[in-house]
N, C-alpha and C positions, 0 to 999 in steps of 0.2 A: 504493500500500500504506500510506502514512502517514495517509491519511484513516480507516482502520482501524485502526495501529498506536494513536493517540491516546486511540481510545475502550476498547480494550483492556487498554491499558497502564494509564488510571485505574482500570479495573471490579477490578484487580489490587489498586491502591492502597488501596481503598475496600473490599475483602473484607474483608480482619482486624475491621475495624472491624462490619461489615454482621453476619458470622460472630460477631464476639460478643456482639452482642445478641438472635441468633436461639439462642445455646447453652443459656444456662438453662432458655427454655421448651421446646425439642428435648428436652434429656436429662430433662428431669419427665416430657415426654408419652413419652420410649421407655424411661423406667423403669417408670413407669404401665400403660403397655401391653402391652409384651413383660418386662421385669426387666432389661433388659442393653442393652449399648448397641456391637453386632459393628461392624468396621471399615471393613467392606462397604458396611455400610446408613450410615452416617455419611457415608463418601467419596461415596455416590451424593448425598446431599441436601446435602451442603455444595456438591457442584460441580454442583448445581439452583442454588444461590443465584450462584454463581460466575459460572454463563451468562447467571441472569435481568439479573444488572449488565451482562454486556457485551453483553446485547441493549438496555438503558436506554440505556446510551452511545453505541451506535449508532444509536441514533436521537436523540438530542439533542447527542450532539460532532461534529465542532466548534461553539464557539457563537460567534459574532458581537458585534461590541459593539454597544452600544445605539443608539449613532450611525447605523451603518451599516443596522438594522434600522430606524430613523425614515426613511430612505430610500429604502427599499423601493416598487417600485412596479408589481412580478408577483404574479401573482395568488396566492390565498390557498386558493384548493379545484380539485378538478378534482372534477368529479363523475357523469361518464360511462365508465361501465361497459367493459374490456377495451376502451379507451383505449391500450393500450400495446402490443395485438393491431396494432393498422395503423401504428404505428413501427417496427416489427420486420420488417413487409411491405413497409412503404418500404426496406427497405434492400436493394440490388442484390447479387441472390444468382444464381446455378451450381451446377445440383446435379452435374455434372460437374465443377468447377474445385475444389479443395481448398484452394487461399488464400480462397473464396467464405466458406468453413466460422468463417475461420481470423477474417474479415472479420465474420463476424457474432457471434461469442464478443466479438468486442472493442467492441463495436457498445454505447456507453450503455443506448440501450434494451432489448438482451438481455441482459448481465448485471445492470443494475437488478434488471430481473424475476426473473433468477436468484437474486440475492442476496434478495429477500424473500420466496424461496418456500426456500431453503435454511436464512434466522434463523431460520423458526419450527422446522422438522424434527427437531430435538433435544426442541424442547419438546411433542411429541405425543407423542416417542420415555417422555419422562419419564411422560407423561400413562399411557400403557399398560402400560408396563412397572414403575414403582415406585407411582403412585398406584389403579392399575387402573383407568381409568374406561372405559367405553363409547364406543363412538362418537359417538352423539349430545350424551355431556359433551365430549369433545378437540373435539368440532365448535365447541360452545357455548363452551369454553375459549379456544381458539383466535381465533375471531372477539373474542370481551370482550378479549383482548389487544391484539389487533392495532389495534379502537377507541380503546384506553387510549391506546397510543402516537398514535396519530395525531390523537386529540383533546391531547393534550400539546403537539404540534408547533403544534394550530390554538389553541389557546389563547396561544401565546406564552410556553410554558412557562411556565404557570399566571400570567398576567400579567407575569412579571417584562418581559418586550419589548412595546413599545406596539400589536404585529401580528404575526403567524404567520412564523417565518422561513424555515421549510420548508412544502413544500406540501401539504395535506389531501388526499390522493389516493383514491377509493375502489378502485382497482385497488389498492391496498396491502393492502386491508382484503377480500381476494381474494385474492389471492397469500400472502399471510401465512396466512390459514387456510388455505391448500391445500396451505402448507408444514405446518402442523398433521397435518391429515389425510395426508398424504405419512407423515410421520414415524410415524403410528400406524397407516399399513397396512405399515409395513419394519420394526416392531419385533419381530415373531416370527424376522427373520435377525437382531437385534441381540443378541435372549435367550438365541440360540442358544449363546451363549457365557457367559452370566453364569448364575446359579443363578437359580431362576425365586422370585416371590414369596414364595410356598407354603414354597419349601424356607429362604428368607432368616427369614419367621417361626420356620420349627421351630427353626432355630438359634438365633435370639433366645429365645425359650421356651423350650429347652435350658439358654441360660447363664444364663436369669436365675432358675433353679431357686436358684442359688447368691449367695446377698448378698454382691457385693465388697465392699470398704473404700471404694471411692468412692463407693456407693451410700449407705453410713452417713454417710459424711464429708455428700454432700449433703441429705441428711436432718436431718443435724444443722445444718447451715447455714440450712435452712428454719425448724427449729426455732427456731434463735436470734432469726429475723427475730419468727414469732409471741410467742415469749418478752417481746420488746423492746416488743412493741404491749402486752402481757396489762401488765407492767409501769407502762404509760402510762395505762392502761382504771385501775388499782389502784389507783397513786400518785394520781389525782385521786378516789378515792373515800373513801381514805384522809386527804386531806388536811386540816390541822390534827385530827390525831384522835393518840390513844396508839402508834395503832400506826405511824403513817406512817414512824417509824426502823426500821421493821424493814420495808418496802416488798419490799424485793430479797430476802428471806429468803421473805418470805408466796407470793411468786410464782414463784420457784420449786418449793416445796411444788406450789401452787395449778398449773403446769404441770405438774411433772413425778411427780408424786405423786397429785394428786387426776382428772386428766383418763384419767391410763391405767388407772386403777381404773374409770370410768366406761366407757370403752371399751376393753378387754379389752386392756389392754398396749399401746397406741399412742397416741404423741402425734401433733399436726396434721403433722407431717412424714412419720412414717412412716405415716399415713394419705393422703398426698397420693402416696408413694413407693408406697405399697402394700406398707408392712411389720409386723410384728407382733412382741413379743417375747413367747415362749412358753416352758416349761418344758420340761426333756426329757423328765421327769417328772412327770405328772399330779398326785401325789400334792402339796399345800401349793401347787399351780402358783401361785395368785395373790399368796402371801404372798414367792415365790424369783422373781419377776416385779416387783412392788413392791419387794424387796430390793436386788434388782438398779438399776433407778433410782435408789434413794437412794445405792448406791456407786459406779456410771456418773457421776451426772450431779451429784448432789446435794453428795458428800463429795470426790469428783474435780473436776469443772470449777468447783463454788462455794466451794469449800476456803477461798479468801482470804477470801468472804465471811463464811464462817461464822466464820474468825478472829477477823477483825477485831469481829464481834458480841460471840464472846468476851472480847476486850483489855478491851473497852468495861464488862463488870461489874465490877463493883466491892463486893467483900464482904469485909469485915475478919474472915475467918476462913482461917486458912493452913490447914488440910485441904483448904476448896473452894477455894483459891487452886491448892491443888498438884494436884488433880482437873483444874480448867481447864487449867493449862499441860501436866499430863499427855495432855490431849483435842488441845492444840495439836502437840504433837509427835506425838501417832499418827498424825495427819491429814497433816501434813507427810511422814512416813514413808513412809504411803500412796499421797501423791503421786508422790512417786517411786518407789515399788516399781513403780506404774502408769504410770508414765514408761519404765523399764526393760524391764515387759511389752511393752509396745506395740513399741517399735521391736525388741526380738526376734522379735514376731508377725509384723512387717511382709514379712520374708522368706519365710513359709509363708505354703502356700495357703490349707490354711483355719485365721484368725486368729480362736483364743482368746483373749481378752482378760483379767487377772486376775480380776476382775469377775463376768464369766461363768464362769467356771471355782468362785467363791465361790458362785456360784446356780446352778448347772446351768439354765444360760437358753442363748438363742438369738435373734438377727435369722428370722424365717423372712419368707419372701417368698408375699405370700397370692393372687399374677393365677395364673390359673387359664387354659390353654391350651384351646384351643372343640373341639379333639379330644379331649381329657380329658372336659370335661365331655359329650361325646355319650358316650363309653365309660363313663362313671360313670351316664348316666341310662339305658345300656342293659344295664348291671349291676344297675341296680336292678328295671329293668323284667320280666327275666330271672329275677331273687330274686322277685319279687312272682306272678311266672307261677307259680314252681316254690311257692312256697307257698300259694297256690292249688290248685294238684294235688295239693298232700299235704292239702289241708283235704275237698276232695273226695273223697279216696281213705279218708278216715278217717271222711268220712258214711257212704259208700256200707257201710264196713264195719261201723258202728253199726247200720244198718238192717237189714244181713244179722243181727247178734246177738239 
């Protein structure tokens, strides 16, 4: 059991790490896709990553040192076919004796064979069940995996060892797929229990009618990153010119002011997220939508910047002295009234922000469910019919007059 335990117990160590650098691109692609991110569909594909590790580790732990692999003097491939059919025959069996049974379970070459027709079985299981593919993909799956590993082992784990330390077997690359295909003929008893794809989307498309707070949070995170580049593109264009002190001011503007006029209320975040900020209200939308921006993002998160711009003039006239430092304390005020707002929002479900509440705006979320869209283009189809018949119906009665 410890030849197992080893390779396990690292795929364990190596998760957190593996899991958070598959997080970011996951939750883009299932905000992008569905809106929402259910705990279901998360558990299934993190613990896809979980097993692809300790199928790796099983096949490449333990590892040997490099001494011991310059020693080596067994062979490097076996390359005939159910090979491990006339080992299994060699072994002296009774089908009457019951230790006969007991003798062949324990037998190298029968649970070998078992164990690599058993690693793959999960992973057809995944193959049909949460990625849906067909047979002939979990076939073709199956097998590119089983090559991977086993060209791993004949390379020497990618040169690090001067020669193969395990053996290249193509019974492996046989077994392995047929654990594939095992697993993807037993997954209609495994689904029997879990909710079926179909029903995993409608819930994802359900919750992500609704923009949580994590979904802004990461949108704005995104944003910040293109912010940071628009900045660097600016500063170098601007460079030794008038305006280059004011860099951090123009590019902000220049994101969050001039891009979402351009594109109807979204910056590159919530265009990546698939979200939109909209009016409740039709009426002025585009002006209570730009409004909104400049006291989200502009007069909220740039606040110090645009201070500090302030501190920086200098006009010897004490009216606009007192106007400025007037303009600095509203701003400050502001901040924290929106400081106050938020963690009071934070407890309710759906979080208005000061903000929005000053513009009757809104996050809306723009993925469109492919059920939806069939029922909206059979509503229209439906309207188009019916208006048809009344055009008709309105000849026929013209002709009659």
């Amino acid at each position: 059991m410890s030849v197992y335990k080893i390779p396990i117990t690292t795929a364990f160590i190596f998760f957190p790490l593996i899991a958070f650098i598959f997080t970011l691109p996951f939750l883009i692609y299932q905000y992008r896709k569905y809106g929402s991110i259910p705990f279901l569909r998360s558990a299934i594909f993190y613990s896809f990553i979980l097993y692809l590790l300790c199928m790796y580790f099983l096949v490449i732990l333990p590892l040997p040192s490099i001494e011991e692999v310059k020693k080596l003097t067994t062979p490097t491939t076996q390359l005939i076919p159910f090979d491990f059919m006339r080992d299994i025959l060699n072994i002296p069996f009774n089908w009457k004796n019951l230790s006969s049974y007991l003798d062949l379970i324990q037998s190298p070459a029968f649970y070998i064979a078992a164990f690599n027709i058993l690693l793959t079985v999960p992973f057809g299981i995944y193959l049909r069940y949460y990625f849906e593919c067909k047979w002939y993909k979990a076939l073709t799956f199956g097998f590119l995996l089983s090559i991977f590993f086993e060209l791993t082992q004949l390379s020497g784990l990618y040169g690090i060892y001067p020669r193969a330390y395990r053996l290249f077997d193509v019974d492996d690359l046989i077994l392995n797929t047929a654990g594939t295909m095992l697993g993807f003929l037993i997954t209609p008893l495994i689904a029997m229990i879990l909710p079926t794809r179909k029903e995993l989307d409608e819930k994802s498309f359900k919750k992500g009618k609704r923009v949580t707070f994590f979904r802004r949070a990461l949108s704005y995170i995104i944003d910040f990153f293109f912010l940071t580049i628009s900045f660097v593109i600016i500063r170098i264009l601007l460079n030794n010119t008038v305006l280059s002190e004011y860099t951090s001011i123009i590019t902000i503007i220049f994101y969050y002011l001039i891009i979402p006029l351009v594109t109807n209320g979204k910056t590159f975040g919530k265009m990546i997220l698939k979200l939109q900020v909209v009016a409740k209200q039709p009426k002025f939308a585009i002006l209570k939508v730009m409004s909104r921006y400049l006291l989200s993002y502009i007069l909220f998160y740039y606040q110090f910047i645009i201070i500090n711009l302030l501190n920086k003039i200098v006009i010897h006239n004490n009216i606009v002295e007192t106007i400025i430092s007037c303009i600095i304390i509203l701003l400050k005020v502001y901040f924290w009234i929106n400081i106050v707002s938020i963690i009071l929002n934070m407890a309710k479900k759906e979080k208005m922000f000061l903000y929005e509440k000053i513009t009757n705006t809104e996050n809306c979320s723009t993925i469109e469910y492919e059920e939806e869209k069939d029922e909206s283009k059979s509503d229209k189809i439906k309207k188009d019919e019916k208006e048809e018949e009344e055009n008709v119906r309105i000849k026929k009665h013209k002709e009659k007059l």
